[in-house]
N, C-alpha and C positions, 0 to 999 in steps of 0.2 A: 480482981482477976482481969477484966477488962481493961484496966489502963496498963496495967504487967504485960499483956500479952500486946496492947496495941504499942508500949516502948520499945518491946524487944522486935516488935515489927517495923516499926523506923529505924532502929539502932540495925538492922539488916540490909539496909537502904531503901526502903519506901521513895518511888522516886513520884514526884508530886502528880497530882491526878491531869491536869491540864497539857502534861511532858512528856507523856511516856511514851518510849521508843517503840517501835514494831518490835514482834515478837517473832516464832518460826511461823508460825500456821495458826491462819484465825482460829480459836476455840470455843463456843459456847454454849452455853446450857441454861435451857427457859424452862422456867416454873409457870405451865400454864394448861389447858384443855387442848387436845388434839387439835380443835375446831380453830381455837384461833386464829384470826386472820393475819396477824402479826406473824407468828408462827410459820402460817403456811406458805405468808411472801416470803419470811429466808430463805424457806426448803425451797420453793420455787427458782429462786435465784442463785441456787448452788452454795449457799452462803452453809458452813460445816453447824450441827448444830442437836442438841441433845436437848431431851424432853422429860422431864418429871413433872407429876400433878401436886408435890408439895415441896414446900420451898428446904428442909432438913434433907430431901432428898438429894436436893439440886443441888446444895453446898458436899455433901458426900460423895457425889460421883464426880465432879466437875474435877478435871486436872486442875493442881497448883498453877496458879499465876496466871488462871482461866477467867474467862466472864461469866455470871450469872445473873439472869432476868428474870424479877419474880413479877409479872403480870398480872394486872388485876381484870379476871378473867368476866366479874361478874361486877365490872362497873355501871353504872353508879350508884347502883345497888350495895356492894359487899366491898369492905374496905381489905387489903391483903396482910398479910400477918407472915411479920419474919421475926421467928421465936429469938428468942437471946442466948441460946446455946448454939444455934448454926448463924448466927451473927460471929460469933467469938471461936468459930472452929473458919470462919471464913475469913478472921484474920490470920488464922497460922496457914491455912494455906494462902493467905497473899493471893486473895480471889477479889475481883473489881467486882463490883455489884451495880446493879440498877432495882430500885425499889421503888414501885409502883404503887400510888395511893394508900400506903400503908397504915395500919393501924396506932402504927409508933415507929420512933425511929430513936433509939436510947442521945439522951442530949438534947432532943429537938422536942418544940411543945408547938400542936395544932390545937388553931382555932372553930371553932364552928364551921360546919359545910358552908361555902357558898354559890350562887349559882349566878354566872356572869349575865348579863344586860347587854352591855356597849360595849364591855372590856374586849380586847384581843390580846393574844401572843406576842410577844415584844426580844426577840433576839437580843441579849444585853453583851455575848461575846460570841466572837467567831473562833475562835483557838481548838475548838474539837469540831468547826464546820467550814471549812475553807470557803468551798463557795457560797455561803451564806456571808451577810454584811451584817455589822450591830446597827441596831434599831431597824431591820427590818422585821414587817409585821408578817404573822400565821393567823388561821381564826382556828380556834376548839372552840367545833360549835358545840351550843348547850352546856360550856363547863360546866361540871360539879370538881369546886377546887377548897383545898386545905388553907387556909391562911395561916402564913408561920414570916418567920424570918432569916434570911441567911446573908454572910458578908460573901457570899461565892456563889450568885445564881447564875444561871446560864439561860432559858428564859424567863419570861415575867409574866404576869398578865395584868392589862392596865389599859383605860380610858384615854385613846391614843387619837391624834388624826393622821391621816394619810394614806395613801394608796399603796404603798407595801413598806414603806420609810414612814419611823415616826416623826414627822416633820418637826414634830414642839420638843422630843426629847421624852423622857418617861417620867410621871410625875408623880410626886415623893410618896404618894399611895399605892401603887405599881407592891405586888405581893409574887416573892417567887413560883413556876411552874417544875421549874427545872433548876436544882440548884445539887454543888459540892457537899459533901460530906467528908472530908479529910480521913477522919480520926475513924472511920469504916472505910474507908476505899470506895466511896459510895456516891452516886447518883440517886437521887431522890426525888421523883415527880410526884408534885402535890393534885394531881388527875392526873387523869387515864391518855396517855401522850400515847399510849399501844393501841389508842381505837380510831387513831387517826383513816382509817380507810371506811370501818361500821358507819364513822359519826362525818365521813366527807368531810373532815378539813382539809384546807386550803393554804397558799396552791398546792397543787399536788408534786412540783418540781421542789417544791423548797421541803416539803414533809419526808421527801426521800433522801432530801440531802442531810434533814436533821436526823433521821433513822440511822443514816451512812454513817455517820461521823460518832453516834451512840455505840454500834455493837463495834464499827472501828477500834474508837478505844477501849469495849469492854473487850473485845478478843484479843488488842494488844497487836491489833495489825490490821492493812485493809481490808475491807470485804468486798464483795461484788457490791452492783446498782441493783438496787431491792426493783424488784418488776413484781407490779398489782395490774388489777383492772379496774378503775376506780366505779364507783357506786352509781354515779350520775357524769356521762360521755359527753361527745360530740359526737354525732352520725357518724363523722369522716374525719381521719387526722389530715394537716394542712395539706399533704403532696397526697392522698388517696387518689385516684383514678376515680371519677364520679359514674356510678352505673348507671344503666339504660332508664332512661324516664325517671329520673334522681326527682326531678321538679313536681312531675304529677306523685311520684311516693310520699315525696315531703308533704305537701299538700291534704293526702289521704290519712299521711301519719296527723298531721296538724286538728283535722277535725275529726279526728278519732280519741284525739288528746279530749276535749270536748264531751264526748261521748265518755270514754274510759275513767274519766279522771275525780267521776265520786264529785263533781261538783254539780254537775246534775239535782238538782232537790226533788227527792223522793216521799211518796205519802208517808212513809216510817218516819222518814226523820224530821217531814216540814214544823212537827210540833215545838220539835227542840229548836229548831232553826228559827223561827219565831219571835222564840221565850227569849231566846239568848238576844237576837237584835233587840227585842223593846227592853231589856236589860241595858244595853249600852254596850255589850259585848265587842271587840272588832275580831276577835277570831274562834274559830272550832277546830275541835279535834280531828281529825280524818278519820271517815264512817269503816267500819266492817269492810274486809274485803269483797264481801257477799250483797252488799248495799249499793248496788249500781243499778237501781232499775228507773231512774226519771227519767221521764221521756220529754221536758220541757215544758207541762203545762204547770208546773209550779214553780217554773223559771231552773236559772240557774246562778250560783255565787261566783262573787267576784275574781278568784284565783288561791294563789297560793302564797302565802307569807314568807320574808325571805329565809326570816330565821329558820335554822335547822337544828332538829333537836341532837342529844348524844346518840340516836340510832339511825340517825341522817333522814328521821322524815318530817315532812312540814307540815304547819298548819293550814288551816282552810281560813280565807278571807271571808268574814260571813255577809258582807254587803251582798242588796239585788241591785244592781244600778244597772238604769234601764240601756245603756250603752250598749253596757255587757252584753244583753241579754238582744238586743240589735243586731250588734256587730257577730254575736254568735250564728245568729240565724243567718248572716247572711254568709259566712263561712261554709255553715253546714248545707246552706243552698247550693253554693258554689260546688260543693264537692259532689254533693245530688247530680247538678246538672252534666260534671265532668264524669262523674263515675256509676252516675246511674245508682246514688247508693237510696235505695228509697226509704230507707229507716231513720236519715240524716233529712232529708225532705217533710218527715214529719214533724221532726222534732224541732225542726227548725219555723213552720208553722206553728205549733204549738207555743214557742220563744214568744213570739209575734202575736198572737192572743194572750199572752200571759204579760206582757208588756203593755198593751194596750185595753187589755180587760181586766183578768183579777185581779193583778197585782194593785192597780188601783193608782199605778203613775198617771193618768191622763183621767183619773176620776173626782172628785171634791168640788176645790174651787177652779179645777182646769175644766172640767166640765160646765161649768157654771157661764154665759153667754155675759155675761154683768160682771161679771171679774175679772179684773187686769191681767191674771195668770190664764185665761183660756186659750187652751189649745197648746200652750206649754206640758214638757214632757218633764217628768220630777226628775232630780239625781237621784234616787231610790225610792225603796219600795219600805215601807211597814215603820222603819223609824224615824224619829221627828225629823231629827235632823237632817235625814234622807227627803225627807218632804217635801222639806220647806223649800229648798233650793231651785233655784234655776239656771244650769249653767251654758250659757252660749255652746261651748263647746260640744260638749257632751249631749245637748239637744242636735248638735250639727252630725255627728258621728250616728247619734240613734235615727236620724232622718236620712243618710244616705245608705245606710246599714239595711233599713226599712226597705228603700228604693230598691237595691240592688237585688236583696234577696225576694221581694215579690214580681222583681224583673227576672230572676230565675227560677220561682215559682207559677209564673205565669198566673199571679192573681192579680185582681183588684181592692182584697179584702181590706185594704188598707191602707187607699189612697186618701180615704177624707180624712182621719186623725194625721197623717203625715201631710197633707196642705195645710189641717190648720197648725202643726207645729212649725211648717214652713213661715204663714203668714205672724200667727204667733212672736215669731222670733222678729220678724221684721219689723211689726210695731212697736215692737222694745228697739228697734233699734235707730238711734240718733242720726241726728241732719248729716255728720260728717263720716257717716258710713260705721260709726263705732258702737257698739254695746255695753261694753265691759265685760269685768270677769264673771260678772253673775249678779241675776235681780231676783230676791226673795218675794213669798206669797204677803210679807206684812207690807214692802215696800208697794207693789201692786195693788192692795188694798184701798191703801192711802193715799198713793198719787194716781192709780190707771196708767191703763198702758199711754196714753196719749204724751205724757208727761215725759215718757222715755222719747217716743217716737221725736217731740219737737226739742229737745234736750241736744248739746254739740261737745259729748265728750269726747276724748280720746285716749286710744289704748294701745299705746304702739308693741302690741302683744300677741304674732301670729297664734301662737298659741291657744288662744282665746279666740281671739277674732275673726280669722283668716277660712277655717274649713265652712262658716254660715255662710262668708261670701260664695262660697260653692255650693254650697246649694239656693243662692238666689239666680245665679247663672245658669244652672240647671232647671230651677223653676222660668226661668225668663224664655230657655229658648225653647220651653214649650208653650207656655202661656202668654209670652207678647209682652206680660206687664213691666212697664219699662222702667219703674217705680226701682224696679228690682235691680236692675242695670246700672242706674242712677247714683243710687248710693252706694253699689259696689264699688262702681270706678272712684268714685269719691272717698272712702277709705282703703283700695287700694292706693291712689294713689299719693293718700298722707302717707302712708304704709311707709311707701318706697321714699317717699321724698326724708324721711325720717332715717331713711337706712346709711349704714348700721349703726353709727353711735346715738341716734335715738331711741332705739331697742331696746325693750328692757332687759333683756338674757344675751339676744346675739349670740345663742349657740346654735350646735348644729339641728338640734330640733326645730326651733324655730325659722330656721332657712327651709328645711325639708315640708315645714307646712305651709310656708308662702310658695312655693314653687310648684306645689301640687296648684294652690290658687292661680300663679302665672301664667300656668300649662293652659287654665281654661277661659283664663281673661284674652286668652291670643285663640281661643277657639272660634268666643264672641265678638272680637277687636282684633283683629290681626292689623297693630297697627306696628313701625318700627319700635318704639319708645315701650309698647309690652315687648317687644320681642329682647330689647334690649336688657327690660330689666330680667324677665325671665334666663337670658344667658347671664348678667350679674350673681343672680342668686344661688344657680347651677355649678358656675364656678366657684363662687368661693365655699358653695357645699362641698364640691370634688376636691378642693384641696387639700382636707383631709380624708380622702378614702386613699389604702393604704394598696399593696402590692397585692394582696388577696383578696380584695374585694371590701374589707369591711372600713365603714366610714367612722372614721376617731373623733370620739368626745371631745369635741373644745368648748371654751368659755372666754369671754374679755371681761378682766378683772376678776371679781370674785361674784358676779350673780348678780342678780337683781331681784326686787318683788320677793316673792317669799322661796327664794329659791338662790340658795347660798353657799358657799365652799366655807367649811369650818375654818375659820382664823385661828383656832385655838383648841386643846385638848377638852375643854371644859363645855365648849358648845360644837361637837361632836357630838351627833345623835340625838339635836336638840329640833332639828327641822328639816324640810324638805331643802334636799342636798343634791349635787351632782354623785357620779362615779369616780369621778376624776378630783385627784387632792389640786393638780396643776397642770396648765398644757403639756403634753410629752406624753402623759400616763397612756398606756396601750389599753384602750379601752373602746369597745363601742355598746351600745344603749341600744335594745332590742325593746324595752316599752316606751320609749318617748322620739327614739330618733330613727332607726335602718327599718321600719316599717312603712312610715312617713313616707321616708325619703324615697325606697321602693316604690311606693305608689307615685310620687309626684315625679321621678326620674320614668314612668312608664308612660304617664301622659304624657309627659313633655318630651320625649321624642315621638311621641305618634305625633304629636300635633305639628312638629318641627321639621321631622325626618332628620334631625342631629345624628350622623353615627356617631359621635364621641360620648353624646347623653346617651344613646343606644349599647354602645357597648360598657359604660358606667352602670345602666341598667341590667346587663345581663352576668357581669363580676359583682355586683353586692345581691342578686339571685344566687349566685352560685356560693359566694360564700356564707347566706341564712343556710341554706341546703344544709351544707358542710357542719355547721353550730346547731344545729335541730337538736335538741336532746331524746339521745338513746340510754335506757336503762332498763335493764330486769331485776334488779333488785327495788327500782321502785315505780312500778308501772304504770300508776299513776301522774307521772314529770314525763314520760315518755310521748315525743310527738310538741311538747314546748317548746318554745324558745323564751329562756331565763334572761332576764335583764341584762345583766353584764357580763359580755364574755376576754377577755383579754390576750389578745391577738400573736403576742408576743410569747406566750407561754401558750397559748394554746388550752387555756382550760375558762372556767367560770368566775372569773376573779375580777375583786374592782376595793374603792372605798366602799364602806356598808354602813356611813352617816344618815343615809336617809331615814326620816323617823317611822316615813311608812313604806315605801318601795323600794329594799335595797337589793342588794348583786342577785339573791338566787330567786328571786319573787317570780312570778306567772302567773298571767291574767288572761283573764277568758276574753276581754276585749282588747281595745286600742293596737300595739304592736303588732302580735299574735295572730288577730284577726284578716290586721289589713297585710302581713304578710301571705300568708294563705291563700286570701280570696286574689290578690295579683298574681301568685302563682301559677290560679283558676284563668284568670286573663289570660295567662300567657298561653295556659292552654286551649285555650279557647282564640287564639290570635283576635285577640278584642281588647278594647278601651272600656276602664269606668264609663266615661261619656256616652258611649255609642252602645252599653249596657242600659243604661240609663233612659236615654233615648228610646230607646226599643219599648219601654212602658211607658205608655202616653195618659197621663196624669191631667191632661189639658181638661177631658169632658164633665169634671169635678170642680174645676176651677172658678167656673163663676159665680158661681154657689157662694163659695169661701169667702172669694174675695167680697162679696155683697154683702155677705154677715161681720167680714171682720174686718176690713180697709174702707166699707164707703165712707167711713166717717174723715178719711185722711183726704177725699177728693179730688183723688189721682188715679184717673183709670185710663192714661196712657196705655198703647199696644204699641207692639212695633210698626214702625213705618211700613 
């Protein structure tokens, strides 16, 4: 009966599914729940459109030569069922169908659920999406997808690289999402392509144009432009008028994300939080709505995961790294002292005892006066691996973080562990002003710190190297010790002498963290040759900051060190990656690079008087502002700023190769923080420096330095 009915239906002229002419007036008819979000963007958009809850319905009332969508309303849970008697009445009336994760499809055989990794959405034709191009990429996050096969898909999903183009092509494993069905008049999505708003897939321009071009040819003519409000915003779209005190709201939103955001570790949950790290765990589920009560004394976790589930929410980063838990407090100091908020003042002490007491980072063998690690700050808290580590950086970040926020706490509590991680660092650090990327508790053991200290590596890696030298010029101009000065300028100026084709990245991150260093080497040197390379650096940072403020991701070549542009389909998602598949991609990096750069473009024009740095500094202000993430459907993202935003489109889009921080990730330090707390500067018309300053760390110092440098017997002060 069904090949009888499907010949006399071609024998009528079935005109092929890819061709078909507009008809009079869109028409169609969805098999779904009132609720639907799908649903409710046609009606919203004036798009003409009929509603049934089972799919025998929908084919019964639908006019001849009509579209029908049976949506799968309870993905990815319940698979949708289109019986085969309203299959076969939905040939005679010459009805186009769109079938949604279906339980079966007569002719077509599915394999086992699968649930995507790496894979993305892969455009394989444009013919029903004009302004969409083949092999451009979409993400459904979280797929739960059907594996089948067909010779007429439309998209794919497949292990791709590239920033919205698959650059390698799709590879022979690539399994349809969206694919023909002839011999039904049929479209058939192997997932749920109707949860594109629930589940924030991406971008949102291209998700509307694959919608447009769907009920297009199911109604047989055009329809309007589908209008949503998507799940996770920007504060401001690009031309908004920015309101009154934009800067101090953003700020206030920022360390309330903090506060809001269930990353907070709570006595209910520290147990499992715990269990899971010394498991080896790297993430958790997001706590009860009701589970928001840490106040900071049992720290707080690393951020949020980029991946997004099918109901568009994320995981929790379960690391405590002590940065974090630094850079947080000094955020929420910042916002204490702007806003008077005293509940962020505690909690932000609290950070700072939990950092330097229970958590147990500066306890063991940093504790220990005979061991090479004392006074060193751990990269985490509870597991091994968190332990053992020491990494230059992120001890630099936890000690200015330290600084800052008991400079606007107005304590002292916590100047002697912050000297000795000052001094700490410096005895690790080598004749020609370098450290490296990190010195473990076994290497310490075995050689002592002394071993570093007379050692002449180099690491031509601001990244790494460049924010310590900040805080030795910070420690210098209050403590005299010259020691500290000495070997700044001395790996600053391998630094520069190396620049740029000795760099190991030479992207814009690493200009944006030499330059924050340049800003303070002309605080302490204002000699021509800092000033000069300081305007080097600035410039060819600003070459890519775009008409709106924000500063575009580059790279020369493909990366360096462990930090690399996939070559290939195959090593995609295999390591730590840029955003950008190639110079050009519209992208700029909210945790590694427009934070940074915020801060080092703020000192360097205090210390300059540059208006051109000055007003560079106050258009990439105004466009974090603009990229703040607002949401009430997930209120927890609210008040962050997401790694990759895409300036060109206007929404959260980038590559999403990196194996651990990719486009929608958010973290409680690094970016985030140091965007926030310069915010706090601006309102406050102040300098880090002159923050900094203001807590005098000096009457502590001789102490330190008696315990941990007389043995280097160099107790220079300033002239």
């Amino acid at each position: 009966m069904r090949l009888l009915n499907a010949f006399i239906f071609l024998c009528l002229g079935m005109i092929p599914i890819c061709s078909l002419a507009a008809e009079t007036s869109p028409s169609l008819t969805v098999c779904c729940k009132d609720d639907h979000e799908l649903y409710r963007a046609m009606v919203a958009s004036g798009i003409k459109v009929r509603r049934t809850e089972t799919f025998h319905d929908a084919v019964n009332i639908a006019p001849e030569g009509s579209g029908v969508l049976l949506l799968a309303d309870n993905y990815p849970h319940q698979r949708t069922n289109a019986d085969d008697a309203a299959l076969e009445r939905s040939l005679t009336k010459q009805l186009r169908l769109y079938l949604e994760f279906p339980e079966k499809v007569p002719g077509n055989t599915f394999d086992s659920l699968k649930t995507t990794t790496w894979e993305r959405a892969v455009l394989t034709t444009s013919t029903l999406f004009p302004k969409l191009r083949p092999l451009q990429i979409l993400s459904v996050s979280g797929a739960k997808y059907l594996p089948t096969t067909s010779s007429h898909p439309l998209l794919s999903i497949a292990r791709v690289a590239g920033f919205d183009h698959a650059l390698f092509g799709l590879p022979s494993s690539a399994q349809p999402l969206l694919y023909e069905v002839p011999e039904w008049n049929a479209l058939v999505a192997t997932t749920g392509l109707s949860n594109f708003i629930v589940g924030r897939y991406g971008p949102s321009d291209a998700w509307g144009e694959l919608w447009k071009g769907i009920l297009s040819h199911l109604a047989g003519a055009p329809v309007p432009e589908l209008h949503w409000t998507p799940a996770v915003r920007p504060a401001y779209r690009r031309d908004d008028k920015l309101r009154v005190n934009s800067e101090l709201q953003a700020l206030q939103a920022a360390s309330s994300w903090l506060t809001d955001s269930r990353l907070l570790v709570s006595a209910k949950r520290q147990p499992e939080v715990l269990e899971q790290l010394r498991s080896g765990a790297q993430n958790i589920a997001l706590p009860d709505p009701g589970d928001n009560s840490g106040d900071g004394s049992l720290g707080i976790l690393e951020g949020f995961a980029s991946q997004i589930d099918h109901d568009g929410t994320q995981r929790q980063c379960l690391s405590l790294r002590a940065d974090c838990q630094a850079e947080s407090a000094m955020l929420l100091a910042m916002d204490s002292a702007v806003s008077s908020n005293s509940r962020h003042s505690s909690i932000s002490h609290n950070l700072l005892n939990y950092t330097y007491g229970s958590s147990g980072m500066t306890g063991g063998v940093r504790a220990d006066p005979l061991h090479g690690a004392y006074g060193l700050i751990s990269w985490g808290a509870v597991a091994p691996a968190w332990e053992v580590a020491n990494y230059g950086d992120d001890n630099a970040r936890t000690i200015l973080g330290t600084w800052a926020a008991a400079a606007l706490l107005n304590t002292t509590e916590w100047d002697e562990p912050l000297l000795r991680a000052v001094a700490a660092n410096f005895r690790t650090t080598g004749r020609k002003g370098f450290r490296g990327d990190r010195i473990d508790n076994p290497q310490l053991a075995a050689l002592g710190w002394k071993h570093f200290y007379d050692s002449e590596p180099e690491n031509f890696a601001p990244n790494f190297e460049a924010w310590l030298w900040n805080c030795y010029l910070a420690a210098y101009q209050q403590t005299g010790y010259r020691p500290f000065l000495e070997r700044t300028r001395e790996g600053v100026h391998r630094m520069m002498s190396a620049y740029p084709q000795g760099w190991r990245w030479q992207d814009s991150n690493e200009r944006s963290r030499m330059l924050f260093t340049m800003a303070w080497m002309v605080r302490i040197e204002d000699t021509p040759q800092h000033r000069e390379w300081l305007a080097t650096i600035a410039d060819d940072l600003l070459k890519n900051m775009q008409p709106c403020g924000a500063i575009a991701d580059r790279l020369a070549g493909t990366g360096g060190g462990h930090y690399q542009v996939p070559q290939s389909n195959e090593t995609y998602g295999t390591g730590e990656s840029p955003l950008l598949q190639q110079n050009g991609d519209p992208v700029s990096d909210q945790l590694y690079t427009s934070g940074f750069a915020l801060l080092g473009l703020h000192e360097a024009a205090a210390v300059t008087g540059d208006g051109y740095l000055k007003e560079a500094e106050d258009r990439l202000a105004e466009y974090l502002v603009r990229i703040q993430v607002q949401s009430a459907k997930h209120p927890y993202l609210a008040g962050a700023w997401l790694r990759a935003f895409d300036f060109d489109r206007w929404d959260y889009w980038a590559s999403a190769g990196d194996i651990g921080w990719g486009p929608w990730c958010a973290e409680t330090g690094w970016g985030h923080t140091w965007i926030g707390t310069v915010l706090g500067l601006r309102q406050r018309n102040e300098t880090l420096w002159d923050l900094l300053a203001s807590h005098r760390i000096s009457p502590k110092w001789g102490v330190i330095q008696q315990e941990m440098l007389s043995e280097i017997g160099e107790t220079k002060t300033k002239d």
